[in-house]
Each structure stands twice: as structure tokens, then as C-alpha cells.
N, C-alpha and C positions, 0 to 999 in steps of 0.2 A: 338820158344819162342817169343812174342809179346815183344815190347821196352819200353811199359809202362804199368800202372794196373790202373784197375777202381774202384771208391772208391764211392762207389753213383752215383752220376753224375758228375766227379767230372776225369778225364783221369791225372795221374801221370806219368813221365815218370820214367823208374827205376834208371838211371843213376843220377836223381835230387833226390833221395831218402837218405838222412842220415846213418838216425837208424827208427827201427820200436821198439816200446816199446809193451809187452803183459800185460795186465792189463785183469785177469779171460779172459773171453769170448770178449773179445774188444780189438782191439790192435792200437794205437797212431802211428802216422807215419807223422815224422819229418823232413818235405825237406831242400832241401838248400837254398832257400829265406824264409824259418823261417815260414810257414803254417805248421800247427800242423790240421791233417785230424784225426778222430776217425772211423776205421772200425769197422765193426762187425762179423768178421773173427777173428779167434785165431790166437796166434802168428807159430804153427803149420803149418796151411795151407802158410801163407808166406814164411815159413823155405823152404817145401818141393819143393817149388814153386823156389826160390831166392837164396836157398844155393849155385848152381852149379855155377851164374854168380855172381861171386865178392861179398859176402853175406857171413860174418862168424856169426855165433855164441855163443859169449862169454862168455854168463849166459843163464841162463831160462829164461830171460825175455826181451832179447833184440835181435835184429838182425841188424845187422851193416853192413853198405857198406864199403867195405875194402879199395876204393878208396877216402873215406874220411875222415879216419884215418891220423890225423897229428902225432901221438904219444903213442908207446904204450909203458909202466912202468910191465914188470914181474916181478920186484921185491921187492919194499920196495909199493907201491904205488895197484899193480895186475889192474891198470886200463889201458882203451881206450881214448885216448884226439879226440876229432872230430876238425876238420878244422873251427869248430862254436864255439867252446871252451867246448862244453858239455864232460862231464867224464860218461862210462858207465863200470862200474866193471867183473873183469874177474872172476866166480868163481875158487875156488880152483882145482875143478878137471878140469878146460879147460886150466889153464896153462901153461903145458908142450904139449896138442897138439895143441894148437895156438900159442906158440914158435917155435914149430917145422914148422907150416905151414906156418907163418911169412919170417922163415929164407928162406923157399923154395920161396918163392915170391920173395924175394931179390937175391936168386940165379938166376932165371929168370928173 
């Protein structure tokens, strides 16, 4: 698996990568110096690509790097706090297995 992804012309590395947001047919992707890049790739193709290294899933329309998660609210709040301050929401049925996978990360 290559350490970064090409976005046009434009080479990201994936560890500088936030969250990717899926908007229809286009997906937003949010580094950690605050470049906001628009693909033209679905958020799919990233999912299948990103989920294995440090990449969860929280809704349908986000993809999140689990290493830049400052905070995460299962309960009164279901959201994601990123280390930038952004909130991306957990849906209802991802909550209990991103609790569970959470917890597993912390056990390791």
C-alpha cells in the first residue's frame, strides 16, 4: 500500500489526512494543515482503499483517520472531535461497533 494518494496533481500523504467527507459523486478531503482538496472519486473508493490503515467509518459520509481523533461522545453528543476542532457525527447504527473498536484500540 503506497503512504500517500494523488488527488489531481496534487500527491497527499495519508497520515496528513483528517477526515474525507462524501458529497454525491465527490469527496472533500481535509488535511491537517487545513487544505481542503475536492476529488472526484466517491467516498467508497477511499473507504475500500483506507479502512484497513487507521481509517474508520462513522456515518455514510465521512471517513476519518482514527489517529486524529481528539474525542469521541457515544453518548449524549454520538459525535467525533478531530484534533482541528471539527465534529463529524456517528450514526445511530455505527455506535456500538465503533465503541467496541475504540475500546479495542485502547486495549492495544
Amino acid at each position: 500500500m503506497s503512504e500517500h494518494i494523488t488527488i489531481g496533481q496534487t500527491h497527499v500523504l495519508i497520515s496528513e489526512i483528517l477526515v474525507i467527507r462524501g458529497e454525491g459523486n465527490y469527496s472533500n478531503i481535509i488535511t491537517r494543515d487545513g487544505r481542503r482538496l475536492l476529488s472526484c472519486r466517491t467516498l467508497k473508493y477511499f473507504a475500500t482503499m483506507l479502512e484497513e490503515i487507521h481509517f474508520i467509518r462513522p456515518s455514510k459520509s465521512a471517513l476519518v483517520n482514527r489517529l486524529a481523533i481528539a474525542h469521541i461522545d457515544f453518548k449524549s453528543q454520538k459525535s467525533i472531535r478531530l484534533e482541528n476542532g471539527d465534529t463529524i457525527s456517528i450514526s445511530r447504527r455505527n455506535v456500538r461497533p465503533l465503541r467496541e473498536l475504540y475500546q479495542s484500540f485502547q486495549a492495544s
